[in-house]
C-alpha positions in Angstrom: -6.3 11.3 -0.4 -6.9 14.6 0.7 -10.7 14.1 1.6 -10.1 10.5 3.6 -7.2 11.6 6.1 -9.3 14.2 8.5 -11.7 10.7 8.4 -9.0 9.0 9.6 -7.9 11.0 12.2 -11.3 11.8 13.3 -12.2 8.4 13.3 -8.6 7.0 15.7 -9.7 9.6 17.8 -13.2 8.7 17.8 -12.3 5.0 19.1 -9.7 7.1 21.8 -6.3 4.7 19.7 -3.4 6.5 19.6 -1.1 6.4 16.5 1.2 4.0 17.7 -1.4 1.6 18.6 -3.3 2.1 15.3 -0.2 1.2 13.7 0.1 -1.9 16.0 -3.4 -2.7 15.1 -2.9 -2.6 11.2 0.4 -3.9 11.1 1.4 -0.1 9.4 4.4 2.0 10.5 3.6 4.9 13.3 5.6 6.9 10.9 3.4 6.0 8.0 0.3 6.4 10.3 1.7 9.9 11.1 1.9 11.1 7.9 -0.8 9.4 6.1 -2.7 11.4 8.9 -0.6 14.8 8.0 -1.5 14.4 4.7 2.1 13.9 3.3 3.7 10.4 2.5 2.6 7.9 -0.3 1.0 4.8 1.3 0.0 2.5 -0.9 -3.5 0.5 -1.2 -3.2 -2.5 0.7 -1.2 -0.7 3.9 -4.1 2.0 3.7 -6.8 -0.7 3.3 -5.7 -2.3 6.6 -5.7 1.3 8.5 -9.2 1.7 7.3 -10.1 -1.9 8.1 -8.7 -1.2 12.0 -11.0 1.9 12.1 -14.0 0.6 10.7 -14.5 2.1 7.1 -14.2 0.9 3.6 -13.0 3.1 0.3 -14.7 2.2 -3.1 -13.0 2.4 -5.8 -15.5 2.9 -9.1 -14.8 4.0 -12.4 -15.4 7.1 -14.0 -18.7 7.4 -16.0 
């Protein structure tokens, strides 16, 4: 988690959204945007999944070789 949240933050900056309406946009607490972007909290996949949707990107999930 630690390598995806400055994406996310650069990224809702990037499109000029503010938390709240990130959190409007992806249906996801302003509190859980806030520290999903902080880098504390435990958000689980499908919350994530529609931050990430809102701002454009993907994750991958693969398993290990």
């Amino acid at each position: 988690m630690q390598e995806i949240t400055p994406l996310i933050l650069q990224t809702r900056e990037r499109l000029a959204l503010t938390q709240a309406e990130l959190a409007e946009l992806s249906g996801v607490s302003a509190r859980s945007i806030r520290e999903l972007e902080n880098g504390r909290g435990n958000i689980g996949i499908r919350p994530l999944r529609q931050v990430l949707e809102v701002l454009g990107l993907t994750l991958e999930i693969k398993p290990k070789a």
